[in-house]
C-alpha positions in Angstrom: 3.5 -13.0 8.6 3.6 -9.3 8.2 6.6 -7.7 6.4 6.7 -4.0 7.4 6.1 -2.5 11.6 3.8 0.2 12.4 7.3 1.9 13.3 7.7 2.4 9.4 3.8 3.9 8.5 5.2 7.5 9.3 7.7 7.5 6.7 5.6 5.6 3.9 2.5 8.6 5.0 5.1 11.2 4.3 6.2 9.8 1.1 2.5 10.1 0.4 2.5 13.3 1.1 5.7 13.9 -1.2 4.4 12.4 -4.2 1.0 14.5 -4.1 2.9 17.1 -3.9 5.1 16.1 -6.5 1.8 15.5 -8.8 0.2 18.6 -7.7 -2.7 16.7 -6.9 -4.6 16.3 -3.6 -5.6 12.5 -4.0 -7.1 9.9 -1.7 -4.8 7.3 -0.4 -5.4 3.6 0.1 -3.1 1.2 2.6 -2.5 -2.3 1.5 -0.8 -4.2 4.5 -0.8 -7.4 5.8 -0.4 -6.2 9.2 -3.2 -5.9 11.5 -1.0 -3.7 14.0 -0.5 -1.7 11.3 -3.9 -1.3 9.9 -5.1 -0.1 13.2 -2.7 2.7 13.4 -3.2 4.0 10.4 -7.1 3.8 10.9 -6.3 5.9 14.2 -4.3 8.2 11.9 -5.5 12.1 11.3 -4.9 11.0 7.9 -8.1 8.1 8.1 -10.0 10.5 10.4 -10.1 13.2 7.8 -11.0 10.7 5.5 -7.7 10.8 3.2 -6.2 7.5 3.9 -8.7 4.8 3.0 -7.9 1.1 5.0 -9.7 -1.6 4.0 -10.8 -4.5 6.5 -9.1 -7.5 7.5 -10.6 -10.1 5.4 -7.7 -9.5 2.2 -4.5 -8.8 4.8 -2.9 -12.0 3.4 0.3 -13.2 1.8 -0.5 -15.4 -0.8 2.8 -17.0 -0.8 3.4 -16.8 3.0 0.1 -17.4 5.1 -1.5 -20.3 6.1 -3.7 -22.1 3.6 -6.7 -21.2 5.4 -6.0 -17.6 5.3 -5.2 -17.8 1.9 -8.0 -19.5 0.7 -10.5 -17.1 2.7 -8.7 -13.6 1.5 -7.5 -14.4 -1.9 -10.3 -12.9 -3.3 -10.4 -9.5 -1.7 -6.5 -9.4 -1.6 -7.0 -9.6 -5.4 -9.4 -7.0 -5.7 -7.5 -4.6 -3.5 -4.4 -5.6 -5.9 -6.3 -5.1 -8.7 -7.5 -1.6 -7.4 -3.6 -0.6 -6.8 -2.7 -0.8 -9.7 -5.0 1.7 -11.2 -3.7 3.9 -8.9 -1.9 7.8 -10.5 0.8 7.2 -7.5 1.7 4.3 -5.4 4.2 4.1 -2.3 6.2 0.7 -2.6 7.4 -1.4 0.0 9.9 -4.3 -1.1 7.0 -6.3 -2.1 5.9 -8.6 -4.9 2.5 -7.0 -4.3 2.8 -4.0 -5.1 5.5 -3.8 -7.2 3.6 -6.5 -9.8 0.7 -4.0 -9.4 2.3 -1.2 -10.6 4.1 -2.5 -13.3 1.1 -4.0 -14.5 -0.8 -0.9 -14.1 1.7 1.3 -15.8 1.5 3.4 -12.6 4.1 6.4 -14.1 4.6 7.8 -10.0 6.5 5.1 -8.2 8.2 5.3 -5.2 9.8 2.7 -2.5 9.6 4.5 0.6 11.3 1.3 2.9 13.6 3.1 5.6 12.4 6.3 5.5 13.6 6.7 1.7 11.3 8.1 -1.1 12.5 7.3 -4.5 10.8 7.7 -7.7 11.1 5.0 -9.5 10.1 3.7 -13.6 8.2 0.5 -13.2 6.5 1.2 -16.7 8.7 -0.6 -19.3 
């Protein structure tokens, strides 16, 4: 079950955009979704043409608390790793999710930022 429309990847890409420029960095980006829909827009994207926005395959697009045991049992592994690989991230874009959230507390990721309805707040998810 997917949590976030391909109506909403605009405004999480822009946020993107915001925090590099916030960092002064120019960074590659990496798209953890559990939406299909959404992971083939964003591979049709300028963005992932250029080679900027990095989307990984299908095998990990899983809710571990939410999908069906199948699923779950065939993408935990790469849905870890891609976890795991968020949270050593310099910035992340947050949905409201457990995933990524835990990720970047964990990592101690210092750039933050939920980007749900077209916001793009900097948050502190290091303490």
């Amino acid at each position: 079950p997917v949590r976030h429309g391909k109506s909403e990847l605009e405004s999480f890409l822009a946020c993107a955009r915001h925090a590099e420029e916030e960092l002064g960095l120019e960074l590659p980006w990496l798209l953890a979704t559990d939406s299909s829909a959404v992971a083939a827009a964003a591979a049709e994207s300028s963005f992932a043409l250029s080679g900027k926005l990095r989307v990984p395959n299908g095998r990990g697009r899983v809710h571990i608390d939410r999908s069906d045991m199948g699923e779950t049992v065939d993408g935990a592994a790469a849905n870890y790793a891609e976890w795991l690989l968020f949270g050593r991230a310099v910035a992340s874009v947050l949905s409201r999710s457990f995933f990524g959230e835990t990720a970047a507390e964990l990592g101690r990721i210092q750039f933050a930022y939920f980007a749900p309805g077209g916001n793009c707040v900097r948050m502190d998810l290091t303490s």
